[in-house]
C-alpha positions in Angstrom: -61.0 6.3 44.2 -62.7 4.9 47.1 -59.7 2.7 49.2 -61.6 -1.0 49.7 -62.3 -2.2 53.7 -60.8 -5.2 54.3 -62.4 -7.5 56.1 -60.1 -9.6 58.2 -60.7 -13.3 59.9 -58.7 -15.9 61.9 -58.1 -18.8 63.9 -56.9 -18.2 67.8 -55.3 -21.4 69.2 -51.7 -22.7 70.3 -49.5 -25.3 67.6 -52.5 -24.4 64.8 -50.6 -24.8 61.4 -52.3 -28.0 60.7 -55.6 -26.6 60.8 -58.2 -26.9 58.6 -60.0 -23.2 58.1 -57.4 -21.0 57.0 -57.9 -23.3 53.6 -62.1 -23.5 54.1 -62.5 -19.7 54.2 -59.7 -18.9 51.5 -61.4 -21.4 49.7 -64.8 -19.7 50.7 -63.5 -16.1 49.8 -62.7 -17.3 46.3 -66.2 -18.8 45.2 -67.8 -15.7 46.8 -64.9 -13.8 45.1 -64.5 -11.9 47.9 -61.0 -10.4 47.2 -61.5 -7.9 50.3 -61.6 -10.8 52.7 -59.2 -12.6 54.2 -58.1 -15.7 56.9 -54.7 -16.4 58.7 -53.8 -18.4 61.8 -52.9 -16.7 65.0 -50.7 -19.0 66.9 -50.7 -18.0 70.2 -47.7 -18.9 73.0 -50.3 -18.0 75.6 -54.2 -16.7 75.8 -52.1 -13.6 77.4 -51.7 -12.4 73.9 -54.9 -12.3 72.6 -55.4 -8.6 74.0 -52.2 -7.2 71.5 -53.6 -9.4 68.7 -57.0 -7.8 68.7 -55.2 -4.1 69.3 -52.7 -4.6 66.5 -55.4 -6.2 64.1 -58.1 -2.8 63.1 -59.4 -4.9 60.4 -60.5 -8.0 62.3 -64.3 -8.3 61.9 -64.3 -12.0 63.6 -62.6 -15.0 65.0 -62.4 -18.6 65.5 -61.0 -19.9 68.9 -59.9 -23.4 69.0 -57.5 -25.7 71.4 -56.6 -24.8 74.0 -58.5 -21.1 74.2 -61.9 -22.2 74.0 -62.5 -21.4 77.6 -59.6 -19.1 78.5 -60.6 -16.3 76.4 -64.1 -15.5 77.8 -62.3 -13.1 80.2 -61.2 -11.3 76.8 -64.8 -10.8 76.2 -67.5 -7.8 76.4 -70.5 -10.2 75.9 -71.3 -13.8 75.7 -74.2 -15.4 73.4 -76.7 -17.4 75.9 -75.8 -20.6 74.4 -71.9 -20.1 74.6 -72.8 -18.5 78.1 -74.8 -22.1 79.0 -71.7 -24.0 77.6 -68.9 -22.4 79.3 -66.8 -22.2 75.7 -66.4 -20.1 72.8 -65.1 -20.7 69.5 -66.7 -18.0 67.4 -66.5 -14.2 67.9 -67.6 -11.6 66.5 -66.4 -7.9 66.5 -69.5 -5.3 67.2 -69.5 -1.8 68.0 -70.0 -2.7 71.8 -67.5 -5.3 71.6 -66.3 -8.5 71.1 -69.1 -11.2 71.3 -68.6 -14.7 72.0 -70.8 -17.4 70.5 -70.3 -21.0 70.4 -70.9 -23.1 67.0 -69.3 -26.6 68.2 -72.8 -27.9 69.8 -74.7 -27.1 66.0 -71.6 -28.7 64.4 -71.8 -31.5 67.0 -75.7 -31.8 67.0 -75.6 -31.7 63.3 -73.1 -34.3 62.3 -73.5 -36.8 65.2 -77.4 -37.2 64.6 -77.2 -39.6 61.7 -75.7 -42.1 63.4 -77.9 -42.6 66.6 -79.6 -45.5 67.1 -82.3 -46.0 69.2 -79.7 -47.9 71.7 -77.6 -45.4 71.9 -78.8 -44.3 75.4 -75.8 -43.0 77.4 -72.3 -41.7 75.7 -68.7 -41.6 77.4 -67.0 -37.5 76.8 -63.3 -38.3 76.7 -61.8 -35.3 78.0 -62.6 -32.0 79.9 -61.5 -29.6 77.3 -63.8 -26.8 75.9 -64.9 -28.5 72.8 -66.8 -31.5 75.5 -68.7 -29.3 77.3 -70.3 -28.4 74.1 -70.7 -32.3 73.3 -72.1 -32.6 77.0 -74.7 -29.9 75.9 -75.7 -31.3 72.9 -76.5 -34.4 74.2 -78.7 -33.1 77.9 -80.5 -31.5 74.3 -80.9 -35.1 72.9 -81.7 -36.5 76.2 -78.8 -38.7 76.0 -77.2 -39.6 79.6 -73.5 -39.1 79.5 -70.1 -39.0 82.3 -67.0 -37.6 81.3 -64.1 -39.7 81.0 -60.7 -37.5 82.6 -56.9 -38.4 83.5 -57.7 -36.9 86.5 -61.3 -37.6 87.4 -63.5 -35.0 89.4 -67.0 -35.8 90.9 -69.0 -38.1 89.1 -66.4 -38.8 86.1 -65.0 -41.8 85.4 -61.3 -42.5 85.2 -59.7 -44.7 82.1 -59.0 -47.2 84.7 -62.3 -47.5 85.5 -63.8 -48.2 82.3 -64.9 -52.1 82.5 -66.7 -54.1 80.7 -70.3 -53.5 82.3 -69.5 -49.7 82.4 -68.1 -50.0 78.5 -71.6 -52.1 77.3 -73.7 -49.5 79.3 -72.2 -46.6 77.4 -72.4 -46.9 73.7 -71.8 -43.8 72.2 -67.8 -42.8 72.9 -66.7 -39.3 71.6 -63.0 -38.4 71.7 -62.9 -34.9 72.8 -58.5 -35.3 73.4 -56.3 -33.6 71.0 -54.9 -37.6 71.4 -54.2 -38.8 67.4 -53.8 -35.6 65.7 -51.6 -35.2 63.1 -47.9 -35.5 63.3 -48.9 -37.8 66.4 -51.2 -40.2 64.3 -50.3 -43.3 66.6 -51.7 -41.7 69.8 -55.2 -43.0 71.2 -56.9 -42.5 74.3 -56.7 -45.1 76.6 -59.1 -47.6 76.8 -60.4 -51.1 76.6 -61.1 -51.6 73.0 -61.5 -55.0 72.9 -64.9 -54.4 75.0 -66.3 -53.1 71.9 -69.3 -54.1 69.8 -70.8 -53.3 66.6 -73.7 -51.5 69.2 -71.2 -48.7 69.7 -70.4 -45.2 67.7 -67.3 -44.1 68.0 -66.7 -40.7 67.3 -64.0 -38.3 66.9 -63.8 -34.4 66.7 -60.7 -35.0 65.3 -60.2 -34.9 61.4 -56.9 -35.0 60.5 -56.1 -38.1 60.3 -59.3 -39.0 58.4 -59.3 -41.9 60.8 -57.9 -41.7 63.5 -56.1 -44.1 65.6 -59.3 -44.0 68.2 -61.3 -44.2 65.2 -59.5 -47.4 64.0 -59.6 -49.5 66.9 -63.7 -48.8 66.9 -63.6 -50.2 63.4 -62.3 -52.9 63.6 -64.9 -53.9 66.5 -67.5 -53.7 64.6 -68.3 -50.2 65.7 -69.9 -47.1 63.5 -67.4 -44.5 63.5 -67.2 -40.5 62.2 -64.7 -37.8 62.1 -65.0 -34.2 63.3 -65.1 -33.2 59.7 -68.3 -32.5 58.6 -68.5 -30.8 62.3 -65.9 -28.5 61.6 -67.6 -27.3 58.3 -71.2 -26.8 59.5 -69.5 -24.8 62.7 -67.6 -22.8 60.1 -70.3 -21.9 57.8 -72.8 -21.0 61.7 -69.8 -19.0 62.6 -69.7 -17.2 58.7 -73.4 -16.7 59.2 -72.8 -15.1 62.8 -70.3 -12.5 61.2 -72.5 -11.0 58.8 -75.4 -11.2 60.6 
Protein backbone atom coordinates (compact mmCIF):
# COMPACT_ATOMS: atom_id res chain seq x y z
CA UNK A 1 0.00 0.00 0.00
CA UNK A 2 0.88 3.26 -1.33
CA UNK A 3 2.29 5.56 2.01
CA UNK A 4 0.04 9.04 1.63
CA UNK A 5 2.27 12.66 0.91
CA UNK A 6 1.61 14.91 3.38
CA UNK A 7 1.18 18.15 2.58
CA UNK A 8 2.45 20.43 5.22
CA UNK A 9 1.49 24.37 5.82
CA UNK A 10 2.31 27.14 8.38
CA UNK A 11 2.44 30.43 9.88
CA UNK A 12 6.16 32.16 10.26
CA UNK A 13 6.08 35.05 12.75
CA UNK A 14 7.39 35.95 16.42
CA UNK A 15 4.59 35.66 19.80
CA UNK A 16 2.00 33.91 17.03
CA UNK A 17 -0.21 31.60 19.32
CA UNK A 18 -3.09 34.00 19.04
CA UNK A 19 -3.33 33.72 15.50
CA UNK A 20 -6.09 33.12 13.47
CA UNK A 21 -5.08 30.54 10.50
CA UNK A 22 -3.82 27.56 12.20
CA UNK A 23 -7.83 27.29 13.03
CA UNK A 24 -9.02 28.67 9.19
CA UNK A 25 -6.97 26.00 7.37
CA UNK A 26 -7.66 23.09 9.98
CA UNK A 27 -10.98 24.20 9.64
CA UNK A 28 -10.41 24.38 5.66
CA UNK A 29 -8.72 20.77 5.59
CA UNK A 30 -11.77 19.37 7.32
CA UNK A 31 -14.63 20.59 4.83
CA UNK A 32 -12.27 19.59 1.91
CA UNK A 33 -11.58 16.45 4.03
CA UNK A 34 -8.25 16.70 3.33
CA UNK A 35 -6.74 14.34 6.08
CA UNK A 36 -3.22 14.55 4.31
CA UNK A 37 -2.95 18.25 4.99
CA UNK A 38 -2.04 19.97 7.73
CA UNK A 39 -1.21 23.73 9.49
CA UNK A 40 0.91 24.64 12.67
CA UNK A 41 2.54 27.82 13.88
CA UNK A 42 6.19 28.36 13.60
CA UNK A 43 7.09 30.75 16.25
CA UNK A 44 10.24 32.10 15.50
CA UNK A 45 12.87 33.86 18.26
CA UNK A 46 14.49 35.47 15.15
CA UNK A 47 14.08 35.41 11.12
CA UNK A 48 17.67 33.69 11.60
CA UNK A 49 15.72 30.47 12.02
CA UNK A 50 13.77 30.31 9.15
CA UNK A 51 16.64 28.50 7.06
CA UNK A 52 16.55 25.26 9.79
CA UNK A 53 12.74 25.43 9.71
CA UNK A 54 12.48 24.97 6.03
CA UNK A 55 15.60 22.24 6.11
CA UNK A 56 13.96 20.27 9.03
CA UNK A 57 10.36 20.51 7.44
CA UNK A 58 10.56 18.04 3.79
CA UNK A 59 6.90 18.22 3.80
CA UNK A 60 6.28 21.95 3.71
CA UNK A 61 4.55 22.81 0.39
CA UNK A 62 3.78 26.58 1.56
CA UNK A 63 3.82 29.29 4.08
CA UNK A 64 2.33 32.29 5.61
CA UNK A 65 4.69 34.99 6.93
CA UNK A 66 3.28 37.47 9.34
CA UNK A 67 4.63 40.16 12.05
CA UNK A 68 7.39 40.90 12.26
CA UNK A 69 9.01 38.70 8.99
CA UNK A 70 7.12 40.14 6.41
CA UNK A 71 10.06 41.97 5.07
CA UNK A 72 13.07 40.14 6.76
CA UNK A 73 12.61 36.99 5.06
CA UNK A 74 12.87 38.06 1.35
CA UNK A 75 16.71 37.37 1.72
CA UNK A 76 15.39 33.66 2.45
CA UNK A 77 14.00 33.68 -0.87
CA UNK A 78 14.88 32.26 -4.59
CA UNK A 79 12.19 34.39 -6.34
CA UNK A 80 9.82 37.13 -5.59
CA UNK A 81 6.23 37.52 -7.42
CA UNK A 82 6.18 41.10 -9.22
CA UNK A 83 3.64 42.40 -6.96
CA UNK A 84 5.32 41.29 -3.65
CA UNK A 85 8.59 42.47 -5.49
CA UNK A 86 6.66 46.18 -6.02
CA UNK A 87 5.60 45.95 -2.30
CA UNK A 88 8.75 45.23 -0.59
CA UNK A 89 6.75 42.36 1.70
CA UNK A 90 5.77 38.89 1.58
CA UNK A 91 3.36 36.95 3.46
CA UNK A 92 2.69 33.98 1.18
CA UNK A 93 5.20 31.44 -0.08
CA UNK A 94 5.23 28.82 -1.94
CA UNK A 95 7.63 25.85 -2.30
CA UNK A 96 8.56 25.03 -6.26
CA UNK A 97 11.05 22.97 -7.61
CA UNK A 98 13.31 26.09 -8.28
CA UNK A 99 12.65 27.32 -4.90
CA UNK A 100 10.83 29.08 -2.57
CA UNK A 101 8.62 31.89 -4.06
CA UNK A 102 7.35 34.82 -2.37
CA UNK A 103 4.05 36.43 -3.11
CA UNK A 104 2.16 38.91 -1.31
CA UNK A 105 -1.80 38.49 -0.58
CA UNK A 106 -2.30 41.47 2.08
CA UNK A 107 -2.88 44.26 -0.85
CA UNK A 108 -6.04 41.65 -2.39
CA UNK A 109 -7.14 41.18 1.19
CA UNK A 110 -6.67 44.89 1.80
CA UNK A 111 -8.15 46.07 -1.70
CA UNK A 112 -10.91 43.68 -1.17
CA UNK A 113 -12.28 44.45 2.24
CA UNK A 114 -11.56 48.16 2.47
CA UNK A 115 -13.55 48.91 -0.88
CA UNK A 116 -17.01 48.85 0.68
CA UNK A 117 -16.48 51.46 2.75
CA UNK A 118 -15.07 54.33 0.47
CA UNK A 119 -16.88 57.19 0.03
CA UNK A 120 -16.41 59.56 -2.55
CA UNK A 121 -14.66 61.88 0.27
CA UNK A 122 -12.42 59.70 1.22
CA UNK A 123 -9.58 61.36 -0.73
CA UNK A 124 -6.34 60.99 1.21
CA UNK A 125 -5.68 58.14 4.17
CA UNK A 126 -3.21 58.29 7.18
CA UNK A 127 -0.78 54.47 7.25
CA UNK A 128 -0.13 54.20 10.96
CA UNK A 129 3.11 52.41 11.01
CA UNK A 130 6.01 51.32 8.82
CA UNK A 131 5.75 47.67 9.17
CA UNK A 132 5.36 45.17 6.14
CA UNK A 133 1.72 44.85 6.19
CA UNK A 134 1.55 49.13 5.31
CA UNK A 135 3.47 49.01 2.50
CA UNK A 136 0.95 46.71 1.07
CA UNK A 137 -1.93 49.19 2.27
CA UNK A 138 0.29 52.08 0.69
CA UNK A 139 0.08 49.95 -2.60
CA UNK A 140 -3.33 49.36 -2.60
CA UNK A 141 -4.28 52.70 -2.31
CA UNK A 142 -1.49 54.56 -5.28
CA UNK A 143 -4.01 51.52 -7.05
CA UNK A 144 -7.20 53.38 -5.93
CA UNK A 145 -5.65 56.66 -6.47
CA UNK A 146 -6.08 57.54 -2.98
CA UNK A 147 -3.27 60.13 -1.65
CA UNK A 148 -1.78 58.82 1.59
CA UNK A 149 1.59 59.75 4.28
CA UNK A 150 2.61 57.41 6.75
CA UNK A 151 2.18 58.13 10.22
CA UNK A 152 5.76 56.74 12.24
CA UNK A 153 7.15 57.08 15.97
CA UNK A 154 10.12 58.02 14.29
CA UNK A 155 9.17 59.92 11.18
CA UNK A 156 11.35 59.73 7.94
CA UNK A 157 10.97 62.04 4.76
CA UNK A 158 7.65 63.14 4.06
CA UNK A 159 5.83 61.17 7.14
CA UNK A 160 4.14 62.59 9.63
CA UNK A 161 4.83 62.20 13.38
CA UNK A 162 1.78 61.47 16.04
CA UNK A 163 2.59 64.85 17.27
CA UNK A 164 2.01 66.33 14.34
CA UNK A 165 -1.35 65.22 13.61
CA UNK A 166 -3.69 68.41 14.10
CA UNK A 167 -6.81 69.26 13.39
CA UNK A 168 -6.39 70.57 9.67
CA UNK A 169 -4.03 67.65 8.95
CA UNK A 170 -6.71 65.09 10.80
CA UNK A 171 -9.95 66.74 8.59
CA UNK A 172 -7.69 66.54 5.39
CA UNK A 173 -7.07 62.79 5.91
CA UNK A 174 -10.14 60.82 6.30
CA UNK A 175 -9.41 57.33 5.85
CA UNK A 176 -6.98 56.16 9.06
CA UNK A 177 -5.69 52.45 8.90
CA UNK A 178 -3.89 51.04 11.92
CA UNK A 179 -1.13 49.10 10.47
CA UNK A 180 0.66 48.80 14.60
CA UNK A 181 0.47 45.53 16.27
CA UNK A 182 -0.94 48.42 19.04
CA UNK A 183 -4.47 46.66 20.59
CA UNK A 184 -3.87 43.07 20.00
CA UNK A 185 -4.97 40.67 22.22
CA UNK A 186 -3.70 40.21 25.62
CA UNK A 187 -2.88 44.06 25.24
CA UNK A 188 -6.62 45.07 24.32
CA UNK A 189 -6.24 48.65 26.05
CA UNK A 190 -3.35 49.72 23.70
CA UNK A 191 -4.17 52.36 20.89
CA UNK A 192 -2.08 54.34 18.74
CA UNK A 193 -1.65 57.72 19.66
CA UNK A 194 -3.68 60.20 18.34
CA UNK A 195 -6.17 62.95 18.54
CA UNK A 196 -9.45 61.31 18.58
CA UNK A 197 -11.50 63.85 19.51
CA UNK A 198 -10.71 65.51 15.85
CA UNK A 199 -12.85 62.81 14.51
CA UNK A 200 -15.99 62.99 12.42
CA UNK A 201 -18.56 60.74 11.09
CA UNK A 202 -16.56 61.70 7.47
CA UNK A 203 -13.75 59.33 8.59
CA UNK A 204 -13.19 55.28 8.29
CA UNK A 205 -11.26 53.93 10.57
CA UNK A 206 -9.77 50.85 9.92
CA UNK A 207 -7.83 48.24 11.58
CA UNK A 208 -5.77 45.12 10.26
CA UNK A 209 -6.20 43.95 13.54
CA UNK A 210 -8.95 41.39 14.47
CA UNK A 211 -8.57 40.13 17.54
CA UNK A 212 -10.13 42.09 19.54
CA UNK A 213 -13.18 42.28 17.16
CA UNK A 214 -12.94 46.00 17.98
CA UNK A 215 -10.25 47.19 18.88
CA UNK A 216 -9.34 49.88 21.14
CA UNK A 217 -8.40 52.17 17.82
CA UNK A 218 -11.49 50.96 16.49
CA UNK A 219 -13.57 52.13 19.54
CA UNK A 220 -12.50 55.53 19.87
CA UNK A 221 -13.45 55.94 15.84
CA UNK A 222 -16.90 54.72 16.90
CA UNK A 223 -17.82 56.64 19.10
CA UNK A 224 -16.96 59.81 16.77
CA UNK A 225 -19.20 59.00 14.55
CA UNK A 226 -16.71 57.28 12.34
CA UNK A 227 -17.29 53.93 10.01
CA UNK A 228 -15.02 51.43 11.24
CA UNK A 229 -13.71 47.61 10.02
CA UNK A 230 -11.48 44.98 11.34
CA UNK A 231 -8.71 43.06 9.48
CA UNK A 232 -10.99 40.08 9.52
CA UNK A 233 -12.55 39.66 6.43
CA UNK A 234 -8.82 40.67 5.15
CA UNK A 235 -7.28 37.99 6.75
CA UNK A 236 -9.70 35.38 5.07
CA UNK A 237 -9.68 36.64 1.48
CA UNK A 238 -5.55 36.71 1.86
CA UNK A 239 -5.89 33.19 3.17
CA UNK A 240 -8.06 31.70 0.64
CA UNK A 241 -5.41 34.01 -2.53
CA UNK A 242 -2.61 32.43 -0.61
CA UNK A 243 -4.54 28.65 -0.75
CA UNK A 244 -5.17 29.40 -4.36
CA UNK A 245 -1.30 30.30 -4.95
CA UNK A 246 -0.29 26.85 -3.40
CA UNK A 247 -2.07 24.64 -5.66
CA UNK A 248 -1.76 26.62 -8.53
Amino acid sequence: MATIEKNEYGLVGKNIAYSFSEGYFAQKFENLCLKDHSYKNFDLPQIEDFKDLVDDNKNLKGLNVTIPYKEAVIPYLHKLDKKANEIGAVNTIKFTKKGLKGYNTDCYGFKKSIQPFLKKHHKRALILGTGGASKAVAYVFNELGIKFKFVSRTPGNNQFGYNELDEKTVKKYTVLVNCTPLGTFPNIEEKPDIPYHLITEKHLFFDLIYNPERTAFLQEGGKQGAAICNGLRMLELQAEKAWEIWNS
